[in-house]
Phi, psi and omega in degrees: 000138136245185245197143180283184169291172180282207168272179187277193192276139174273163208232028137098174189242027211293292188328312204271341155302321190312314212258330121018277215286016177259308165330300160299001154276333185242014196216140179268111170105315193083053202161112189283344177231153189313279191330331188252026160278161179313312187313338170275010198200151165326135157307094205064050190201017168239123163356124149244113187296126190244315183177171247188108150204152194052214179284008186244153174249183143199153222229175211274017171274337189092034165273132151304135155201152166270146197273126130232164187119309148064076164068041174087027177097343181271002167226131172240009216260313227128170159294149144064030203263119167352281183306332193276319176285350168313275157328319167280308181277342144335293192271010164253350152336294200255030152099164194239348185206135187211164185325302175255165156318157170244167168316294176326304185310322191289321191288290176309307166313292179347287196297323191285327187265354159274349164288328194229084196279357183290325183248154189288329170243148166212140187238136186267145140235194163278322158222145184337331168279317156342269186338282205293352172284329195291305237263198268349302178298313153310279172353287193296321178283352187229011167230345178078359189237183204237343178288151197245112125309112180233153215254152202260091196230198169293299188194150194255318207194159157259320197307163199291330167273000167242341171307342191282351184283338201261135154000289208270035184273012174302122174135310204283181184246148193305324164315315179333272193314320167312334242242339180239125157304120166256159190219160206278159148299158176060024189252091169316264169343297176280359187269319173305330189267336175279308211279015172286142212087349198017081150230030187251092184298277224248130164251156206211095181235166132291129222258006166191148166236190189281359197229349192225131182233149180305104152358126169308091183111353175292338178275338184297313173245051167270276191338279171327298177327299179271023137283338219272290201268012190043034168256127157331101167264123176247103171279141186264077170245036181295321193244342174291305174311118157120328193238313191284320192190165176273000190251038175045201192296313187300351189256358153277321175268353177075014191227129194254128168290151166280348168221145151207172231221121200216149181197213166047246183278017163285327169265336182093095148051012163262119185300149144200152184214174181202156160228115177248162148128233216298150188280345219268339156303301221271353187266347181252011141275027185221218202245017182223057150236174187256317185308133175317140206265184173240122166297092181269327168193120153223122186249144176253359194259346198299315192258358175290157197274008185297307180282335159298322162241036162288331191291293202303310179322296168300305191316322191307303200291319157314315196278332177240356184214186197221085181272357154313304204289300192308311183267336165306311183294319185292330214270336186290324198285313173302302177304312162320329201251347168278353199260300176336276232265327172312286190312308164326312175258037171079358187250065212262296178327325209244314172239113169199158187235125188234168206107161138344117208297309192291350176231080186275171173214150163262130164245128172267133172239171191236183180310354200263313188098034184252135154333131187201117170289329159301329166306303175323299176322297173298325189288291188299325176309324191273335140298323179279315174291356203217000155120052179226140161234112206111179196269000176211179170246085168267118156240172171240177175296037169236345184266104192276182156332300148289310183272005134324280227288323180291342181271317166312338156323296175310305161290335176273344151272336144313322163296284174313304178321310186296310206277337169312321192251019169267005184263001171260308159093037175209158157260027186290106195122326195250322173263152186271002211183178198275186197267166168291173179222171175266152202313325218218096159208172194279328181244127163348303172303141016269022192245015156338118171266169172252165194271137197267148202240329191223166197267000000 
């Protein structure tokens, strides 16, 4: 196949270490989210960023690289995308946080719930744990019990119930964590077997993810189950929304949540999260129940206007252009021309990219054919040197033609680097530096700094 030239020669990462270890002095981790640390990325080799347009970065070395992953999965527009920055700086003119509601919060609900006609209601925050603890605290409160089914998916919440399921639960009290069943995806049989007894407030899932798409009748009979067992089915539509459809999963698989949970690419990388569904829940945080009320989401950043009308933008750019189909199309292109070149060069079994064309992931495998975070490493290093930056082929409607082509460039040099050492059957000789680690673990280690005395 052929394939354009690279990108221009990367000029090293010195600035961006320097501002790394002054981060990790003043910052826990060198990072405000887990996902986004040094520790994801080659040892002295992440990136620190300056700005951002469409799909390209740049970092404070003066490197180009094409972005994916595109801010944790929330913009999916682009960087810097016109209309949504158009919109914000109109409306923070005329002040961004007051006393009262604004017209807008009222607008914004409009819009969000003609998008997401299974629900009735909807209340904005800021970021996605919010949202999905509010619809935990309702569940319970509207079911009397306390136990959580939660689907064995990535990660839900930083809040104490579901962080106590994780590794990185130091802190929490050990009952927490009793209190929630995880259960497989696509398992009919086993989620009937947690929720027997009905003692299950919440069942709390991604109704898909980028690697598991739904069984025939497996959401359906989600539904039943907890319609069956008076438990709340609560859909995670932080990475669905948006991406699958703007009217999230449930409007693709057809099946309405009694709640769900939104984020990410509702601003275009401007926090907003929202908790939508049924009004006869969502009416007992509020003034028309009979009912003890529930403290459901009160913000004081929730209703500011910068993100609501970033909100109203994107729906707009969804409602009139179809940027689903766009970033489907960049991802489809990719994976074709990463699976060509893997296979070419005899290594298809070990580097290959699975998923949703808008949501890829690469798995690196080692000579064995086993998942290897070192393997994992060697790639992204290899990438990263040559202008591709993430942790996935996550794409968005801003990834054109040219940066396909410049990242598929990118990969098939990065690939010859890979089958040497699946021809060694080491990376010893090849990675500059230790392996990533997972984001959400009980110890520093193996990516432990040592600690600095002075600034």
């Amino acid at each position: 196949m052929t394939l354009p030239p690279d990108l221009p020669p990367h000029h090293g990462f010195a600035r961006s270490n320097a501002l790394q270890r002054r981060l990790h002095e003043l910052v826990p981790g060198g990072a405000h989210t887990y996902a986004r640390g040094a520790d994801q990325y080659p040892e002295q080799m992440a990136p620190i960023l300056v700005r951002g347009n469409g799909c390209r970065v740049w970092d404070a070395d003066g490197n180009q690289y094409v972005e994916y992953g595109m801010g944790l999965r929330s913009v999916t527009l682009g960087h810097a995308c016109a209309p949504v920055l158009d919109a914000v700086t109109t409306t923070i003119a005329d002040g961004v946080n007051f006393s009262r509601p604004t017209e807008l919060e009222l607008l914004a609900a409009e819009d969000f719930l003609d998008l997401v006609p299974g629900a009735d209601m909807v209340k904005f925050a800021k970021n996605g744990s919010d949202a999905t603890t509010a619809a935990v605290r309702l569940a319970r409160a509207v079911s009397g019990r306390q136990r959580l089914a939660v689907c064995e998916q990535p990660f839900f919440s930083v809040d104490d119930w579901f962080i106590a399921t994780t590794p990185m639960s130091a802190g929490i009290p050990a009952q927490v964590g009793a209190e929630t069943v995880r259960f497989p995806y696509n398992d009919v049989d086993a989620l009937a077997a947690v929720l027997a007894g009905d003692t299950v407030a919440a069942v709390v899932m991604e109704a898909a993810t980028a690697t598991a798409e739904p069984e025939p009748g497996y959401l359906q009979a989600v539904r039943a189950l907890c319609d069956r067992h008076g438990t709340l089915l609560v859909f995670d539509e932080m990475i669905t929304g948006f991406r699958w459809a703007a009217g999230g999963a449930q409007s693709v698989y057809g099946v309405t949540p009694d709640l769900s949970c939104w984020g990410k690419a509702m601003g275009n990388g401007f926090p907003i999260s929202a908790l939508a569904g049924r009004r006869e829940y969502l009416e007992r945080g509020g003034l028309r129940t009979d009912a003890d009320r529930v403290f459901l989401l009160s913000t004081t950043h929730g209703p500011e206007t910068s993100g609501l009308a970033a909100f109203r933008a994107v729906a707009a750019a969804y409602r009139t252009g179809d940027p689903i189909a766009r970033m489907e199309a960049a991802g489809a292109a990719l994976a074709t021309g990463f699976t060509a070149l893997a296979t070419e060069l005899g290594i298809g079994d070990h580097l290959r990219v699975r998923g949703r064309s808008s949501c890829l992931i690469f798995e690196t495998l080692d000579s064995h054919g086993n998942p290897c975070q070192a393997f994992r490493t060697l790639f992204l290093q290899e990438l990263l040197q040559r202008g591709v930056l993430g942790q996935s082929f996550v794409t968005s409607a801003a990834h054109d033609h040219d940066a396909i082509a410049a990242t598929l460039s990118a990969c098939a040099a990065a690939a010859e680097v890979y089958r040497t050492a699946l021809e060694r059957g080491t990376v010893d000789g090849l990675l500059r530096g230790r392996s990533v680690a997972p984001a959400i673990r009980r110890t520093a280690a193996p990516r432990q700094i040592e600690t600095s005395t002075s600034r």
